[in-house]
N, C-alpha and C positions, 0 to 999 in steps of 0.2 A: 244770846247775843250773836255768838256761832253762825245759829239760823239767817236772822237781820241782816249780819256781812254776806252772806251767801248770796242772797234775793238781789239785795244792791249791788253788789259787785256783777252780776250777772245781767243789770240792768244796765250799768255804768259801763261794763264790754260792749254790750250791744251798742251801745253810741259811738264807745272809742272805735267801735270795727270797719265805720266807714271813713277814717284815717288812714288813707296808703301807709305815713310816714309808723303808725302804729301796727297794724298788721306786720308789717317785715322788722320790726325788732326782734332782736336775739341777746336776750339779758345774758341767759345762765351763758353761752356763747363768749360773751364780750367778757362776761367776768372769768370764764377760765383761759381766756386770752390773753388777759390783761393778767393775770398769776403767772403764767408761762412767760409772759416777757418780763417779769418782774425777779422770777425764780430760776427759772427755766425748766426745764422738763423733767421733771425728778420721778423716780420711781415710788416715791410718796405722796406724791400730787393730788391723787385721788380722796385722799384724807382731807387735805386743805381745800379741795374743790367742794364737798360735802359742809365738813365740820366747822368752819367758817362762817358761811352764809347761816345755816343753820343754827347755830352756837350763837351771833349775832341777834338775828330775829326773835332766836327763844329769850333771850337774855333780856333785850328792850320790851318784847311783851310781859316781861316777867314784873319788869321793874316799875312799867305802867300801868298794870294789875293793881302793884301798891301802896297805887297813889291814890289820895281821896278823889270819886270819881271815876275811878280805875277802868269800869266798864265801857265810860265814853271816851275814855281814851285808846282805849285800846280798838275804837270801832274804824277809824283813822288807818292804822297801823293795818290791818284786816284787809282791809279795804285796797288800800296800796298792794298789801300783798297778794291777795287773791287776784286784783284785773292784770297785776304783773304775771301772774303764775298760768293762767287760763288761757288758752288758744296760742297765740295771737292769731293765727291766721284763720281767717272761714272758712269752714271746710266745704259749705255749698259755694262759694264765689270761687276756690280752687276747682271744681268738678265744672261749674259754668266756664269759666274760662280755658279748661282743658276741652270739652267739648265745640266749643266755637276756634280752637286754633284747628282740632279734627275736621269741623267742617268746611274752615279754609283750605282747606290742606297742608298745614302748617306743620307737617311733621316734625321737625323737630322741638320745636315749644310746644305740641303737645307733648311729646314724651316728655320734656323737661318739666311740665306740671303734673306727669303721672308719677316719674320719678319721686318726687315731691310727694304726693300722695299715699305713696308707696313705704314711704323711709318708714323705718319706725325700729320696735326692739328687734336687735339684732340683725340691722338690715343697714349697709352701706350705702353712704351716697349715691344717687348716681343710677342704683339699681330699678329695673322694670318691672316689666309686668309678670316675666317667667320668673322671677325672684322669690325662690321657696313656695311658688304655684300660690300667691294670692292673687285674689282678681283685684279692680277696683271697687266695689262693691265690699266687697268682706275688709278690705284695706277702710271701710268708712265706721265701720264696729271698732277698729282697736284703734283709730284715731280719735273716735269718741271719748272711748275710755281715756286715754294718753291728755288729753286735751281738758277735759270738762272733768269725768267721772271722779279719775284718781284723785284726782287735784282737792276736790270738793268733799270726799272721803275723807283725806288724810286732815284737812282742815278742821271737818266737822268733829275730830274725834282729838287732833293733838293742836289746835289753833295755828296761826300763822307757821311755824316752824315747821308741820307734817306740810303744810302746800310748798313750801320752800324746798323741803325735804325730797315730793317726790319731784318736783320740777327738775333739781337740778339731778337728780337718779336719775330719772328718765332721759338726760340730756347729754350723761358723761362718758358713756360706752360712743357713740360717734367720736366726743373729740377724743377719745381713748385711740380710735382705729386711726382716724385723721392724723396722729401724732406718730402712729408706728409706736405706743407702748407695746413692753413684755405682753405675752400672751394669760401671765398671771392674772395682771391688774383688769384686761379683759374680763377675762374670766370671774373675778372679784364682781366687777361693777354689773356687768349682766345679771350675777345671784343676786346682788342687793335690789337691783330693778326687780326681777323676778319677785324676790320676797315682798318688796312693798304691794307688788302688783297683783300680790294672790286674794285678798280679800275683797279689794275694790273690784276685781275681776270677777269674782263671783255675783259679788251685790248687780254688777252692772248686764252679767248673763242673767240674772233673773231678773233685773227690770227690761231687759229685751225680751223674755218668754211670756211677763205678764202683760206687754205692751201691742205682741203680734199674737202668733200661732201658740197658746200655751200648752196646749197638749201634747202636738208635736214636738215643741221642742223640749219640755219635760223626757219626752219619751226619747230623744235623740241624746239629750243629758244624760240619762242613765246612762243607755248601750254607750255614750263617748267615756264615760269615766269606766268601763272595763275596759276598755282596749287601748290606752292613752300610756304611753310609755316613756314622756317626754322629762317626766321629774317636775314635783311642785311647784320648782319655781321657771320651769320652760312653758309650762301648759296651761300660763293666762289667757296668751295671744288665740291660738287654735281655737278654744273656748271661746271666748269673746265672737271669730271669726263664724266660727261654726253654728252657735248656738243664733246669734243675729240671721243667718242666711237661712236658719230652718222657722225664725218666728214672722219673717218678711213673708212667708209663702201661703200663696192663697188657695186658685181652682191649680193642681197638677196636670190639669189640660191646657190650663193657658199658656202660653208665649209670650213673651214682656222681653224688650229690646236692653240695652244694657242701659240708654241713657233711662228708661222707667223705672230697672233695677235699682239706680242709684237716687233717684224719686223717692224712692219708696224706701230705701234704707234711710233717705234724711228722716222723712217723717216716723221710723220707727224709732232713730235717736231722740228725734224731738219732744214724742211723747215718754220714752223712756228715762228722757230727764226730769221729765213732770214728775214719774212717780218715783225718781230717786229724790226729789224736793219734797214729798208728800210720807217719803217713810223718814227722812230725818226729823223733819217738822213731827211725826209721830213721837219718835224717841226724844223730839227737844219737850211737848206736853207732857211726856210720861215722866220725865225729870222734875217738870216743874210740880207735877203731881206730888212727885213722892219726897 
């Protein structure tokens, strides 16, 4: 059933996507918004921004599990939660529109859509393109993962509550730095990202090697895991960056301008999702097998 909410929710974003008013929502946002003004800024806040939403969601799907029917109730719930948790924003209509303010010359709305582009683990609002040396291009790999991969991961394995789960992880180190917390709680909420984001990170660097260049990036794989000194849970992102920018590459003699680069990184996520659908679908037959 897992599998079914995946496909339709995936179906069901695609349509919601051409909704301005839906692309720019900010759930996890509004909800630890709305706690801060409720509580205020507490040095435990990170607990109830997590264990709340999560704790909720796990509890209702628990509880419609046990009802006669359980499985079609629970498809509802899934459903809601996954097109809430997924994107929201396009990442190809972010890079078309950042491209067209460029070649108005519209400096600064383009940088405010690279900015955009750019955010992500461990990276402040606001920030460019010299920000920890990513390009835009490698910035389209971990927004993949961040957006679609994890999401769809933590779903397929822990139901509604793992998508809830990494959403609001991946959401709460920003309003952490936004707020001026302790550099503790920083630092807390980055490992948690980190850790959830170690496995999906992997699965999603292998369907980018099986999707482009496999050999290369196989080979770049190895050499990167000696030399990588970032710690388990810092060295999703790099991965993710790294391993996409070596499966994209084609003739070493050719030349490709950056708007192709980014071309061509859509279409390696694109098919890269295919075969992140194709190996869960695998493991959902081999359950029902067994």
């Amino acid at each position: 059933m897992n599998l079914i909410a995946i496909v339709l929710a995936l179906l069901l974003e695609g349509l919601l996507s051409h909704s301005a008013a839906w692309r720019t929502h900010d759930l996890t946002g509004r909800w630890m918004q709305w706690l801060d003004g409720l509580l205020g800024v507490r040095s435990w806040s990170l607990a109830l921004y997590l264990l709340l939403p999560v704790g909720a969601v796990a509890a209702l799907d628990y509880w419609l599990g046990e009802q006669v029917g359980g499985a079609l109730l629970q498809l509802p719930l899934s459903l809601l939660v996954l097109v809430s948790c997924i994107g929201p924003r396009d990442l190809r209509e972010q890079i078309q529109a950042w491209r067209e303010f460029k070649l108005r010359g519209a400096e600064a709305e383009a940088e405010a859509r690279l900015a955009s582009l750019l955010q992500g683990p461990r990276r402040q609002r606001g920030e460019g393109r010299g920000a920890g040396g990513r390009s835009p291009v490698a910035a389209c790999f971990v927004q993949g993962h961040e957006r679609w991969a994890a999401i769809l991961f933590w779903f397929f394995w822990l139901g509604p509550a793992g998508a809830v789960a990494y959403r609001v992880t991946g959401s709460v180190a920003l309003h952490l730095r936004d707020k001026g917390y302790a550099e503790d709680s920083l630092r807390l909420a980055d490992w948690l990202h980190g850790a959830l984001a170690w496995p999906s990170a992997r699965l999603s660097a292998l369907c980018f090697a099986l999707a482009g260049s496999a050999d290369e990036a196989f080979a770049h794989w190895r050499g990167w895991r000696s030399v990588q000194k970032g710690g388990w849970t810092r060295d999703s992102w790099p991965l993710l960056a790294e391993i996409g920018l070596v499966a994209m590459r084609q003739d070493p003699e050719e030349t490709r301008s950056e708007a192709e680069c980014l071309d061509a990184a859509l279409r390696l996520l694109q098919r890269s999702l295919m075969l992140l659908l194709a190996f869960l679908a695998l493991l959902t037959i081999g359950g029902w097998m067994s």
